[in-house]
PDB file of N, CA, C, O and CB in Angstrom:
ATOM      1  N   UNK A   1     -65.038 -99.665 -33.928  1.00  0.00           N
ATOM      2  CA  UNK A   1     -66.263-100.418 -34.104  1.00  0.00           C
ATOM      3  C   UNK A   1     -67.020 -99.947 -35.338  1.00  0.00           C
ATOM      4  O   UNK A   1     -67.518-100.714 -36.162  1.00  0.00           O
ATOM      5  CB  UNK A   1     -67.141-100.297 -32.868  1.00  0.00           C
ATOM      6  N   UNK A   2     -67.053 -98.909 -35.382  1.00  0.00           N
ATOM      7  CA  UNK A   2     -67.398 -98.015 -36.913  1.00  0.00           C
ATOM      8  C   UNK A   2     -67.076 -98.643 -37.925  1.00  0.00           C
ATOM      9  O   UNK A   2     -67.886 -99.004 -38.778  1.00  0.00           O
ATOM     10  CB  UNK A   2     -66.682 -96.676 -37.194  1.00  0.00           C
ATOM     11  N   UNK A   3     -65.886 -98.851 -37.962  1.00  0.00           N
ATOM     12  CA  UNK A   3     -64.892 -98.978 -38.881  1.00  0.00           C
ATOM     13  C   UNK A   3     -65.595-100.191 -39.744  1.00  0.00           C
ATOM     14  O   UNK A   3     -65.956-100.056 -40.913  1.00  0.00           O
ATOM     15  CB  UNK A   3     -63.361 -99.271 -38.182  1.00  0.00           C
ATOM     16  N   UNK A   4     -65.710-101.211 -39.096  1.00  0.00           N
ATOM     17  CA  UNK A   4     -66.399-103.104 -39.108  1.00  0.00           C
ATOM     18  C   UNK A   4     -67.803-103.031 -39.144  1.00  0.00           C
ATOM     19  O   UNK A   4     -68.404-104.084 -38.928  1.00  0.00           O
ATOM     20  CB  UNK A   4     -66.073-104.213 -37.517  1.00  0.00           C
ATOM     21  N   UNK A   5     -68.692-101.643 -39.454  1.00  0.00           N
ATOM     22  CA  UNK A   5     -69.992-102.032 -39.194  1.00  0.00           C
ATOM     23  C   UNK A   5     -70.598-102.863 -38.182  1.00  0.00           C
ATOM     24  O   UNK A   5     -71.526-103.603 -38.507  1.00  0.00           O
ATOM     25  CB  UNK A   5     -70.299-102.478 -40.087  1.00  0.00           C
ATOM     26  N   UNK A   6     -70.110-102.822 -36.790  1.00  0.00           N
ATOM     27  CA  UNK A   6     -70.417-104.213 -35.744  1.00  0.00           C
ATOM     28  C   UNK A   6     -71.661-102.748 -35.313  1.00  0.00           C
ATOM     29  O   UNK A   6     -71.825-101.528 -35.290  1.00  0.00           O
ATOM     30  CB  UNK A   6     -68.678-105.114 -34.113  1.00  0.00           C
ATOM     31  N   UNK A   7     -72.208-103.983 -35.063  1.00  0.00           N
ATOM     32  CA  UNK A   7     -73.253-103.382 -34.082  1.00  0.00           C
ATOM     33  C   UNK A   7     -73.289-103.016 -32.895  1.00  0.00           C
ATOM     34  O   UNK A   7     -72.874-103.918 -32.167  1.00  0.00           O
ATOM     35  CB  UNK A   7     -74.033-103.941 -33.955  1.00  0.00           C
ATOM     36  N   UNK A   8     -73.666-101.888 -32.209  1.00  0.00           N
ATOM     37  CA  UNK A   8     -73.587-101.711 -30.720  1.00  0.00           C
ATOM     38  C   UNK A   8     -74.635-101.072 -30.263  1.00  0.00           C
ATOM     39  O   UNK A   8     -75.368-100.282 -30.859  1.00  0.00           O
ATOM     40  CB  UNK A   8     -72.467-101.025 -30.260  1.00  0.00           C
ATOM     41  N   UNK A   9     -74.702-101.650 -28.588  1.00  0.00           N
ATOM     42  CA  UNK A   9     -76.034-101.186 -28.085  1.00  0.00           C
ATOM     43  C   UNK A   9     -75.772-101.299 -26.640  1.00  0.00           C
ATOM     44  O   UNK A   9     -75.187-102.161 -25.985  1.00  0.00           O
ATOM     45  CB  UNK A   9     -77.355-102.058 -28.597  1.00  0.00           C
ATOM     46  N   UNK A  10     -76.434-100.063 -26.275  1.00  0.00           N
ATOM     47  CA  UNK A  10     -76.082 -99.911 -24.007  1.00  0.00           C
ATOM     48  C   UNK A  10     -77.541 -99.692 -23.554  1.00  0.00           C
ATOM     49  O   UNK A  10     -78.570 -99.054 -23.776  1.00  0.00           O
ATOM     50  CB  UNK A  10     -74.844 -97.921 -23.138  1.00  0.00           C
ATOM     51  N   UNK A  11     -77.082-100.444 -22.930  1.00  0.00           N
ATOM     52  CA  UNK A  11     -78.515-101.065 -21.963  1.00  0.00           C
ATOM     53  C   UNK A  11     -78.746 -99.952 -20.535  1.00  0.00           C
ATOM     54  O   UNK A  11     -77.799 -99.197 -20.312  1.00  0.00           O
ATOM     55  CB  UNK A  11     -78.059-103.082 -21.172  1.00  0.00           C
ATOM     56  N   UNK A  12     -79.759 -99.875 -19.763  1.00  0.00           N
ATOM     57  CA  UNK A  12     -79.825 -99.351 -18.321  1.00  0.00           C
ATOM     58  C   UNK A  12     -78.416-100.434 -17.494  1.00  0.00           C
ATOM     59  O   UNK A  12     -77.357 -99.944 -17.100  1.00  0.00           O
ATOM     60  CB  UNK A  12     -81.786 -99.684 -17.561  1.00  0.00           C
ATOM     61  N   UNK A  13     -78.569-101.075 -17.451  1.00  0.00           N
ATOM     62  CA  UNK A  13     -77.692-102.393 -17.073  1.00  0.00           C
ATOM     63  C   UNK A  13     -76.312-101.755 -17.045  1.00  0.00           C
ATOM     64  O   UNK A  13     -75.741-101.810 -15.956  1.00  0.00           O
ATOM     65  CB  UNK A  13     -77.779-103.776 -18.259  1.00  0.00           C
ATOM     66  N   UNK A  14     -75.745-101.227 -17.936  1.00  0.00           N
ATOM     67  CA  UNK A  14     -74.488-100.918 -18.721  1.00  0.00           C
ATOM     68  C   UNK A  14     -74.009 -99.396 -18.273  1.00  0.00           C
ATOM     69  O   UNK A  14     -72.862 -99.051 -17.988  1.00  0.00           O
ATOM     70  CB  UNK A  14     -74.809-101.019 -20.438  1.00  0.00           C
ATOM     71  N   UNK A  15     -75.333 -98.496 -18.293  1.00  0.00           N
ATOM     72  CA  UNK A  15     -74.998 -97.178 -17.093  1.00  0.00           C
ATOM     73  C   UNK A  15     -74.810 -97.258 -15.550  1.00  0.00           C
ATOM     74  O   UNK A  15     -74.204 -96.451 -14.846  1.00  0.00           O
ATOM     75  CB  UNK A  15     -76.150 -96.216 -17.087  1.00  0.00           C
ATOM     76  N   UNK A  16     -75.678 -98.792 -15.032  1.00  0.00           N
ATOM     77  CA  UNK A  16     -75.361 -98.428 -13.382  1.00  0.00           C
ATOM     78  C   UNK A  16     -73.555 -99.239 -13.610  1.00  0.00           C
ATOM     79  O   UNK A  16     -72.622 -98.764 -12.963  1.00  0.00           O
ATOM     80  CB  UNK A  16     -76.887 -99.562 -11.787  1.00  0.00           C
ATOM     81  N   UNK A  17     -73.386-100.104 -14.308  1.00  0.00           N
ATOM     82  CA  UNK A  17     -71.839-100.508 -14.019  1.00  0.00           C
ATOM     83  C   UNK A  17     -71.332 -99.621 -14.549  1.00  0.00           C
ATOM     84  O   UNK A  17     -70.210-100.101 -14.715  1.00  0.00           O
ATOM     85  CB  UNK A  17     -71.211-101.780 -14.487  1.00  0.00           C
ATOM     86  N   UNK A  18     -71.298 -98.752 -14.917  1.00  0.00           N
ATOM     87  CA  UNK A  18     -70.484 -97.285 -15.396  1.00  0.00           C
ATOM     88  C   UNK A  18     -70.326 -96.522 -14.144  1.00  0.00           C
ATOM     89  O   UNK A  18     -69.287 -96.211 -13.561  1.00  0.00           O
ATOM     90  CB  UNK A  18     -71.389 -96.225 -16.573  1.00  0.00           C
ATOM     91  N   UNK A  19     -71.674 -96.258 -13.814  1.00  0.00           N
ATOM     92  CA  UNK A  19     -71.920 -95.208 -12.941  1.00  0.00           C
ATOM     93  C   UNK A  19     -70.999 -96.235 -11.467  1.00  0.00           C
ATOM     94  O   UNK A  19     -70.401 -95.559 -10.630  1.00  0.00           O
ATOM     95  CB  UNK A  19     -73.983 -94.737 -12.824  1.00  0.00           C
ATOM     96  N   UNK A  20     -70.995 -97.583 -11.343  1.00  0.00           N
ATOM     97  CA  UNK A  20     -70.668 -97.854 -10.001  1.00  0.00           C
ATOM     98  C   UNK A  20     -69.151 -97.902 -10.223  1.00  0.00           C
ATOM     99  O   UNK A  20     -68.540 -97.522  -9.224  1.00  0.00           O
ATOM    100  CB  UNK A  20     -71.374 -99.209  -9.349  1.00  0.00           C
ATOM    101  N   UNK A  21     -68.321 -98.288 -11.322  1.00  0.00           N
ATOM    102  CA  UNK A  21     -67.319 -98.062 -11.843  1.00  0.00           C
ATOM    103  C   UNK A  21     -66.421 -96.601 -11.061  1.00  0.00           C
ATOM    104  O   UNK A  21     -65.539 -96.594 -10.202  1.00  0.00           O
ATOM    105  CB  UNK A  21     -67.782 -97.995 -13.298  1.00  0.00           C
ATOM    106  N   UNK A  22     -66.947 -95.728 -11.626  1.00  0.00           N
ATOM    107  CA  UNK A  22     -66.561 -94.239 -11.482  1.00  0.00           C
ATOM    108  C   UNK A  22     -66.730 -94.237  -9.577  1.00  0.00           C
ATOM    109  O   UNK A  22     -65.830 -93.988  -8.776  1.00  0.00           O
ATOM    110  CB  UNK A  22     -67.903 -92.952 -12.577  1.00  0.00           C
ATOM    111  N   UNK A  23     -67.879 -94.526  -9.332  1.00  0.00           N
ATOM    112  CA  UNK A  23     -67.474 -94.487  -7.687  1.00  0.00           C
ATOM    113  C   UNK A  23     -66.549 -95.117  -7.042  1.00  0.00           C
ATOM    114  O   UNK A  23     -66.063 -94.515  -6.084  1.00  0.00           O
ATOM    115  CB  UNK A  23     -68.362 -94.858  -6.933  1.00  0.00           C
ATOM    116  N   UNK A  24     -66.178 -96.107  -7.271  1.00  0.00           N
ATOM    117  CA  UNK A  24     -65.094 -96.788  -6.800  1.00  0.00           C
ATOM    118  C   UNK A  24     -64.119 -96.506  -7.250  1.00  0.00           C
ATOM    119  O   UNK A  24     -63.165 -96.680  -6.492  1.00  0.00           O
ATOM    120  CB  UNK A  24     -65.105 -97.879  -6.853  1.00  0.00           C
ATOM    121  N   UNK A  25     -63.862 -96.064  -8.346  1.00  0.00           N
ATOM    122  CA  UNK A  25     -62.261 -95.231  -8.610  1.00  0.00           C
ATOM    123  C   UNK A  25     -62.234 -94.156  -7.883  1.00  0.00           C
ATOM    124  O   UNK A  25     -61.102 -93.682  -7.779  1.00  0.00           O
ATOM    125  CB  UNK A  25     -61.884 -94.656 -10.142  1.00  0.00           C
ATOM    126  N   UNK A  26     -63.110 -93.558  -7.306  1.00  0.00           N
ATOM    127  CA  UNK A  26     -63.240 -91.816  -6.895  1.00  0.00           C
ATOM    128  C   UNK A  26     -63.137 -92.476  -5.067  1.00  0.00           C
ATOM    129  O   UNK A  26     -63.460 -91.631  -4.232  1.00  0.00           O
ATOM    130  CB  UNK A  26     -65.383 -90.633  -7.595  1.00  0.00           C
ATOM    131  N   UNK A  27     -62.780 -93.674  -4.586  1.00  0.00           N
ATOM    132  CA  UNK A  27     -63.447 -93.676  -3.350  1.00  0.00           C
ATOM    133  C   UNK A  27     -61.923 -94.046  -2.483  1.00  0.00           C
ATOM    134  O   UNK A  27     -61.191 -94.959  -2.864  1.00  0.00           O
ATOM    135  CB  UNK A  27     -64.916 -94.913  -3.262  1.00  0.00           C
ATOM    136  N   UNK A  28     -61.660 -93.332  -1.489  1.00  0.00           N
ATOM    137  CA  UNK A  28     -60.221 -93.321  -0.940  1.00  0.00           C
ATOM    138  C   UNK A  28     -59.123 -93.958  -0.967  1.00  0.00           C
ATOM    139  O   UNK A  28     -58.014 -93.459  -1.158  1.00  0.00           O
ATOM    140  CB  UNK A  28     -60.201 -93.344  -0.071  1.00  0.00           C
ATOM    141  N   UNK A  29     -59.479 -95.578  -0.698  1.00  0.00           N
ATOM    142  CA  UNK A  29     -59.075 -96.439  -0.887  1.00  0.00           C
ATOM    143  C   UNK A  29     -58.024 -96.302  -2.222  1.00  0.00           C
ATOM    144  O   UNK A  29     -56.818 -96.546  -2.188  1.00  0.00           O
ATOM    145  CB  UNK A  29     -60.099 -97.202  -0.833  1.00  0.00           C
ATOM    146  N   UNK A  30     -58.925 -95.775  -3.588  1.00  0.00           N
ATOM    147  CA  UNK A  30     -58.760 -96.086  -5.005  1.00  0.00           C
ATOM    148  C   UNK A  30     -57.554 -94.973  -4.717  1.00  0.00           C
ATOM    149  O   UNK A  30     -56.344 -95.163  -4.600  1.00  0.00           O
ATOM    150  CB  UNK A  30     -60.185 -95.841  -6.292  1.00  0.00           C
ATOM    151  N   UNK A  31     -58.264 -93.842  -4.652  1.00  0.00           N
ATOM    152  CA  UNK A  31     -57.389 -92.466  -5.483  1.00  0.00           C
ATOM    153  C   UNK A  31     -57.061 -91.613  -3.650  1.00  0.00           C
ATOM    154  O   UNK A  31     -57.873 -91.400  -2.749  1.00  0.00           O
ATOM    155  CB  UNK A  31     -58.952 -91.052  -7.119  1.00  0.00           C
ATOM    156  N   UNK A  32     -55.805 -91.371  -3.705  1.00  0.00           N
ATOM    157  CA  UNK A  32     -55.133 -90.785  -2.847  1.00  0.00           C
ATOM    158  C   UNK A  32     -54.336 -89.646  -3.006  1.00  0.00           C
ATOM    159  O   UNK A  32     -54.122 -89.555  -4.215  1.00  0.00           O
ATOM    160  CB  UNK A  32     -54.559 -91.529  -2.448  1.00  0.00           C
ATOM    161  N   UNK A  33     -53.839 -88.819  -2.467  1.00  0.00           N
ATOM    162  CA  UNK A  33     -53.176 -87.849  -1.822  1.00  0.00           C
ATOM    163  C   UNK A  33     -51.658 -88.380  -2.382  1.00  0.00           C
ATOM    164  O   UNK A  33     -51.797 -89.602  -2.321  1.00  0.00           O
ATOM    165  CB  UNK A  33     -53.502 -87.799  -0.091  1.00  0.00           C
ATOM    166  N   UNK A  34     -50.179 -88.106  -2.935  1.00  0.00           N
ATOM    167  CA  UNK A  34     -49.395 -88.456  -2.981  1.00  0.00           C
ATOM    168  C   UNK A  34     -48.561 -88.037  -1.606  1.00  0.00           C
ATOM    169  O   UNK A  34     -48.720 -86.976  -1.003  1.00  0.00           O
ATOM    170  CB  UNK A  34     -49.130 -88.232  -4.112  1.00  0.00           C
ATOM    171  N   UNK A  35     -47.485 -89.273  -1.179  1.00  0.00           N
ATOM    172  CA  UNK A  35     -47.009 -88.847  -0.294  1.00  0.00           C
ATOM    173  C   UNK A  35     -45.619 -88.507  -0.624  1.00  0.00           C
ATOM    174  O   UNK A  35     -45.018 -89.081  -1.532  1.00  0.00           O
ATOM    175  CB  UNK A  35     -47.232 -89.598   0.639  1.00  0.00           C
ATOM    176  N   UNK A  36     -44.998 -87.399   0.241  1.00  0.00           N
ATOM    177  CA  UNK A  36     -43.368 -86.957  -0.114  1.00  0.00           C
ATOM    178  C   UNK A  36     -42.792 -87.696   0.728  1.00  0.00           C
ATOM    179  O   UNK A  36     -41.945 -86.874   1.074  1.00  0.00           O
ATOM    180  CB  UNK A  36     -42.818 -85.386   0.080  1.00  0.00           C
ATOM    181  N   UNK A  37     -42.593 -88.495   1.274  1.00  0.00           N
ATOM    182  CA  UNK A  37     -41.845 -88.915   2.063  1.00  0.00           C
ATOM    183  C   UNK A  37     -40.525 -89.708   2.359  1.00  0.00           C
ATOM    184  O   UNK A  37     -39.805 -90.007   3.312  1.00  0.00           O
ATOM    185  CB  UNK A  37     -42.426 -89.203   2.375  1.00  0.00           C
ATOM    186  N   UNK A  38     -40.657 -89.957   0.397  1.00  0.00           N
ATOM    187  CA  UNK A  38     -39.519 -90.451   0.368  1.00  0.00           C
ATOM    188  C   UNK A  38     -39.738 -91.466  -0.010  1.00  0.00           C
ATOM    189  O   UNK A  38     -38.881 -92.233  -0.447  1.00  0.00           O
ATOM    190  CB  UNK A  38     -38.845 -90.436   1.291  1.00  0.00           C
ATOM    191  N   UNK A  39     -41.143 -91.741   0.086  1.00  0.00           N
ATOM    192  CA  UNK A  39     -41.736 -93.423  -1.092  1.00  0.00           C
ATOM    193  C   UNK A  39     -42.008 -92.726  -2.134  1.00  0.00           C
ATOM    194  O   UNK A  39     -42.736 -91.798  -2.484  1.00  0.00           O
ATOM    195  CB  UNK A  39     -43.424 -94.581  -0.692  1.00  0.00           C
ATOM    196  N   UNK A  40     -40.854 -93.757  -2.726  1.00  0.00           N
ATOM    197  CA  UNK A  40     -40.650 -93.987  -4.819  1.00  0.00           C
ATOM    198  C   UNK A  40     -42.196 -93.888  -5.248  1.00  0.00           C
ATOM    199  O   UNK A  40     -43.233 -94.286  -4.719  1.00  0.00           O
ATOM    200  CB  UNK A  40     -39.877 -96.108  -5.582  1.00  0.00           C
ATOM    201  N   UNK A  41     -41.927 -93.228  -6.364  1.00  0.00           N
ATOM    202  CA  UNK A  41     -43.305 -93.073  -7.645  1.00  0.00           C
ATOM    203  C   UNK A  41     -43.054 -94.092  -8.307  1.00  0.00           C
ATOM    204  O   UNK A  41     -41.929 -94.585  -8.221  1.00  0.00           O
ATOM    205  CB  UNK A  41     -43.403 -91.714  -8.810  1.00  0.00           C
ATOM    206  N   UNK A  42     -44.087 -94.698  -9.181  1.00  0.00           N
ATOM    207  CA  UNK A  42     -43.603 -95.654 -10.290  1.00  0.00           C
ATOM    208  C   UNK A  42     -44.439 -95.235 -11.545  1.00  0.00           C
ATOM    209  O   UNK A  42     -45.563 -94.806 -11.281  1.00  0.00           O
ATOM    210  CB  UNK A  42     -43.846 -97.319  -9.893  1.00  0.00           C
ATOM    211  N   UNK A  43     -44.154 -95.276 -12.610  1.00  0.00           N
ATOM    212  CA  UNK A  43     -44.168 -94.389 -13.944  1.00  0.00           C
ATOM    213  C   UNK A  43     -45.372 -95.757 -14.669  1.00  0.00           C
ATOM    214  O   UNK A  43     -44.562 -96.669 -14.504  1.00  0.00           O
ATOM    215  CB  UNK A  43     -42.086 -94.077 -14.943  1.00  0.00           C
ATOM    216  N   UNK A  44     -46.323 -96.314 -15.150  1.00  0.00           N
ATOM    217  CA  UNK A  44     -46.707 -97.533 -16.071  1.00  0.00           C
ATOM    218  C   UNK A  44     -47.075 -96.762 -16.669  1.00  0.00           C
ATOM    219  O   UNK A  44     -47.679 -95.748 -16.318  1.00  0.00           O
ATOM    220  CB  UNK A  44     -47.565 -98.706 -15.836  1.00  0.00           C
ATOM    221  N   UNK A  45     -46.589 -97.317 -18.337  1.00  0.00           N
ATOM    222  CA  UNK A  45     -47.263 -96.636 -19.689  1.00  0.00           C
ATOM    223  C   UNK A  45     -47.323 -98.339 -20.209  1.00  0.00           C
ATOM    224  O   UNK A  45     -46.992 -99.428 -19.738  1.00  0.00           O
ATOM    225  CB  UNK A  45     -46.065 -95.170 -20.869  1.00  0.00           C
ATOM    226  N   UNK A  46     -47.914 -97.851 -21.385  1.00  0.00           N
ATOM    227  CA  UNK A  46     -48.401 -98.387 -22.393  1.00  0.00           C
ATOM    228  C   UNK A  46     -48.775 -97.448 -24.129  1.00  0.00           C
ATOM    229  O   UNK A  46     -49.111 -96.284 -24.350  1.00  0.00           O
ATOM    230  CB  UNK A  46     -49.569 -98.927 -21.644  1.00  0.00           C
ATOM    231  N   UNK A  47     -48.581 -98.320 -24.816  1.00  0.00           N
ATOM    232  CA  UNK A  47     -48.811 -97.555 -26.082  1.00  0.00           C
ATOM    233  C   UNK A  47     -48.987 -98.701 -27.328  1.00  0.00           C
ATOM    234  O   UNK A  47     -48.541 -99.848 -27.310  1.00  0.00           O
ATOM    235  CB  UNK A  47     -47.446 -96.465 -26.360  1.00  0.00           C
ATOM    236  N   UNK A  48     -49.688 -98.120 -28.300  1.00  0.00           N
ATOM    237  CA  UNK A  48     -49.475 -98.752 -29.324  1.00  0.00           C
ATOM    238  C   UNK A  48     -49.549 -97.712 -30.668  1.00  0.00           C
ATOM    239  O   UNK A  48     -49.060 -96.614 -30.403  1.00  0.00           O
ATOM    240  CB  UNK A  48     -50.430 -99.886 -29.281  1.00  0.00           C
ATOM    241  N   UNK A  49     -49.952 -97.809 -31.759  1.00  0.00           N
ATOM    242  CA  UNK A  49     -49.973 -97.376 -32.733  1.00  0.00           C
ATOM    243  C   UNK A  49     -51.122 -96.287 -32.865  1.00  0.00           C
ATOM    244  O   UNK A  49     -51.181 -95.509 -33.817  1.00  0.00           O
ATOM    245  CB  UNK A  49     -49.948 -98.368 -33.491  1.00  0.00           C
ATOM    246  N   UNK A  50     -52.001 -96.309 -31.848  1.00  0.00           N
ATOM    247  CA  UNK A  50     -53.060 -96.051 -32.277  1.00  0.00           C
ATOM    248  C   UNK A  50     -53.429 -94.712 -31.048  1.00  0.00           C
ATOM    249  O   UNK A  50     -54.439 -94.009 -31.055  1.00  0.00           O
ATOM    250  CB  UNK A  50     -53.983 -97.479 -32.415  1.00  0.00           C
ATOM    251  N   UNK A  51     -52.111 -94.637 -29.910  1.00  0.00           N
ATOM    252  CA  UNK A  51     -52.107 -93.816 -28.703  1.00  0.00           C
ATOM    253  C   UNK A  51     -51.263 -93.908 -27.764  1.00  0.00           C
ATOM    254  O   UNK A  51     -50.539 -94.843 -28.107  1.00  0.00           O
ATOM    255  CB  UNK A  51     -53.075 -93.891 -28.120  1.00  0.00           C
ATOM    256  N   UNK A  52     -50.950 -93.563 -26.908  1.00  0.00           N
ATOM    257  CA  UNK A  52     -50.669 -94.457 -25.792  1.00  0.00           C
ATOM    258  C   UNK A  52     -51.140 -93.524 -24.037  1.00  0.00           C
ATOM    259  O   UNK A  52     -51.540 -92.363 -23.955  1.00  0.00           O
ATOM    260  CB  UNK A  52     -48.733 -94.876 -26.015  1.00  0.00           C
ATOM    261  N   UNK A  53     -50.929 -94.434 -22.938  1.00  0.00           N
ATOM    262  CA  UNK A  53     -51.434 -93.740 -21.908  1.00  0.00           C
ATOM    263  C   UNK A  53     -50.421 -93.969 -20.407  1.00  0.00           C
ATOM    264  O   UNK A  53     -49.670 -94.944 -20.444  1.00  0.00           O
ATOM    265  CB  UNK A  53     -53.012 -94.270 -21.792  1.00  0.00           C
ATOM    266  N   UNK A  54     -50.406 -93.374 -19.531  1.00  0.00           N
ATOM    267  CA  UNK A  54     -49.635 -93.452 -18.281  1.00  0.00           C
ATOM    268  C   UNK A  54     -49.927 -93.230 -17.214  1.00  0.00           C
ATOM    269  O   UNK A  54     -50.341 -92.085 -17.030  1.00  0.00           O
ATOM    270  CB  UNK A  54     -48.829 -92.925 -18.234  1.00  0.00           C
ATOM    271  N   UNK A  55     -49.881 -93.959 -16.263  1.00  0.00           N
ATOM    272  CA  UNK A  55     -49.873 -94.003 -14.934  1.00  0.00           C
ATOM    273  C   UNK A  55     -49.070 -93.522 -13.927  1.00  0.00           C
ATOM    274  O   UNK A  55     -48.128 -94.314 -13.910  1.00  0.00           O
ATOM    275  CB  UNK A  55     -49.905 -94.905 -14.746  1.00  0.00           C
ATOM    276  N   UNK A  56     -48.866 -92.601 -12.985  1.00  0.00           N
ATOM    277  CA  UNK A  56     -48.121 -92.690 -12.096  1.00  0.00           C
ATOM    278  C   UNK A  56     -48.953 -92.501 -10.496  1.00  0.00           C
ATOM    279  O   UNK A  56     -49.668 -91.669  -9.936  1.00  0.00           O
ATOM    280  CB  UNK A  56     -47.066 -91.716 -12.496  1.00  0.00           C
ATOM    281  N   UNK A  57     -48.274 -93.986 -10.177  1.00  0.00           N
ATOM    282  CA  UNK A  57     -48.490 -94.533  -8.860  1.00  0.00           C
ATOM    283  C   UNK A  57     -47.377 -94.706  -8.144  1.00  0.00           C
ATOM    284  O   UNK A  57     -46.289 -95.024  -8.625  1.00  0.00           O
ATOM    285  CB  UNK A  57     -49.120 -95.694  -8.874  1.00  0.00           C
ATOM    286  N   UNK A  58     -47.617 -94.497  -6.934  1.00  0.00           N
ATOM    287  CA  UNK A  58     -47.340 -94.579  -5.796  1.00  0.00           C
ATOM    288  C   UNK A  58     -47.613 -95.949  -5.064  1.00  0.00           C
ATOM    289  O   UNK A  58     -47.337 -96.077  -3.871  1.00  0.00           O
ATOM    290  CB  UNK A  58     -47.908 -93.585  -5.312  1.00  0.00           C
TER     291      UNK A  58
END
């Protein structure tokens, strides 16, 4: 965004969907315990030029 001179700006608005964001990833349902039991992992990446990142789910 730097890069393009664009303008940017965060509102109160923009911290509670952050802040409610982060709770719901953190909330049981979301994020679990892995189980051994013999259920397969599954690996998702992604990448491009600029990084890349990975997942492993269950």
């Amino acid at each position: 965004l730097r890069e393009h001179k664009l303008e940017t700006f965060w509102e109160q608005r923009h911290t509670r969907a952050f802040v409610k964001l982060k709770q719901i990833l953190l909330m049981e349902l979301v994020l679990k315990a892995p189980m051994f039991d013999g259920t397969p992992f599954i690996v998702i990446s992604d990448g491009c030029k600029d990084g890349f990142g990975a997942v492993l789910a269950q």
